[in-house]
N, C-alpha and C positions, 0 to 999 in steps of 0.2 A: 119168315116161314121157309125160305129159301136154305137159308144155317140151319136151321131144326132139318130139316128134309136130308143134308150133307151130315148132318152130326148123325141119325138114326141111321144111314148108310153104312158109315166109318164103325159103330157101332157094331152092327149087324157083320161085320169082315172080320173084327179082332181075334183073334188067337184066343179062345179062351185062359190059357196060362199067364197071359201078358195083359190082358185087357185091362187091369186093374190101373197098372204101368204105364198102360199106351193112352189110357184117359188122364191120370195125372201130366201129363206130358204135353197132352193137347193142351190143357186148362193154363199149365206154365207158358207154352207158345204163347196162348192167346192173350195172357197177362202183360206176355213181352211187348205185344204189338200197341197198348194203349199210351195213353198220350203220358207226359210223366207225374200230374200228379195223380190220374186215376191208377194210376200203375203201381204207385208209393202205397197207395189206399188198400190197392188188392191184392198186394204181395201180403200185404200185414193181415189182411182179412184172413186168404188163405194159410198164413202160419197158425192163426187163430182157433182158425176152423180144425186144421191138424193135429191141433196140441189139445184143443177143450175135448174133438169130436175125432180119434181117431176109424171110431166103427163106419163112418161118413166115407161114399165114395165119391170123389173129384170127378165131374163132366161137364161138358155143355153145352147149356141148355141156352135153345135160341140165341146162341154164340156168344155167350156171357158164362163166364165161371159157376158152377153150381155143384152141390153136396148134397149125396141120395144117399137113404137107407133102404136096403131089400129094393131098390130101383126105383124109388121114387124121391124127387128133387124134396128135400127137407130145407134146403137154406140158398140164397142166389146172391150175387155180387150183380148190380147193375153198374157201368161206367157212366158219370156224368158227360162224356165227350157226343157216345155212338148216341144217346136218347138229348143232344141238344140241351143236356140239364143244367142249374149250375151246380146242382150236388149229387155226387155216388149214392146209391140208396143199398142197401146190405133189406134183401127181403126172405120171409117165412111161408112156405107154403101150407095150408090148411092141415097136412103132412101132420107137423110141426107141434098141433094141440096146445097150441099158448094163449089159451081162453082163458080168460078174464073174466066173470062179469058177464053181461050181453054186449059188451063191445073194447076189443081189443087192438093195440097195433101190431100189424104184422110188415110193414116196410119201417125203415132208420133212413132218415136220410146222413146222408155223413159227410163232413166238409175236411176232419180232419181227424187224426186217431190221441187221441191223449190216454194216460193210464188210466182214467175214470172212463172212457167209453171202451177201451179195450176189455176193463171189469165186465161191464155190462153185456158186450158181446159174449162173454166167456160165458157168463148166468143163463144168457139168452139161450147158448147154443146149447147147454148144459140141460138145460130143462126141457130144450125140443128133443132132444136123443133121447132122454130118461121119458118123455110122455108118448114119443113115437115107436120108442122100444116097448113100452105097457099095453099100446092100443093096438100094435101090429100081430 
């Protein structure tokens, strides 16, 4: 709570002209600082996110990398190091509209990135931006 409380500060100060800028930058800091293979994990996540989901804005949330549309978190990178895990989990918020059914997944847990999960990422994100653009 303590990160959430400094990141809505840091937030609340930015420049509106750079803000967009100055939260991609934190997200990269805080990428830097992770252990190396959740680092490996979340550098790739974030090109991912970049390249499938450019409308997506980079911040963080609860001091974990995350991607909002119109200000709300749509997608999060959790580190398997800070939560004691032994996997990175890549999660969807309610945001996101990736209803299935009466019951869907919305966290991955993820160990490693192959080109079959980075597909998957790509549909995943692809479809929460197209469903969160429709419902917004």
């Amino acid at each position: 709570m303590k990160e959430h409380a400094k990141e809505l500060k840091a937030a609340a100060r930015r420049n509106p002209r750079t803000a967009k800028a100055d939260a991609e930058q934190e997200v990269l800091a805080k990428i830097a600082e992770m252990e190396p293979a959740d680092r490996v994990l979340a550098e790739r996540v974030h090109a991912l996110v970049r390249a499938a989901a450019p409308a997506l804005t980079p911040k963080l949330w609860y001091g974990m990398p995350a991607y909002a549309k119109d200000g709300k978190v749509l997608c999060f990178f959790q580190c398997a190091q800070k939560f004691k895990s032994r996997y990175a989990t890549l999660g969807f918020s309610d945001v996101a509209t990736l209803d299935d059914g009466t019951m869907w997944p919305t966290t991955f847990a993820l160990t490693a990135l192959t080109p079959t999960t980075e597909a998957r990422i790509t549909t995943l994100l692809t479809t929460a931006t197209a469903t969160a653009t429709a419902t917004a």
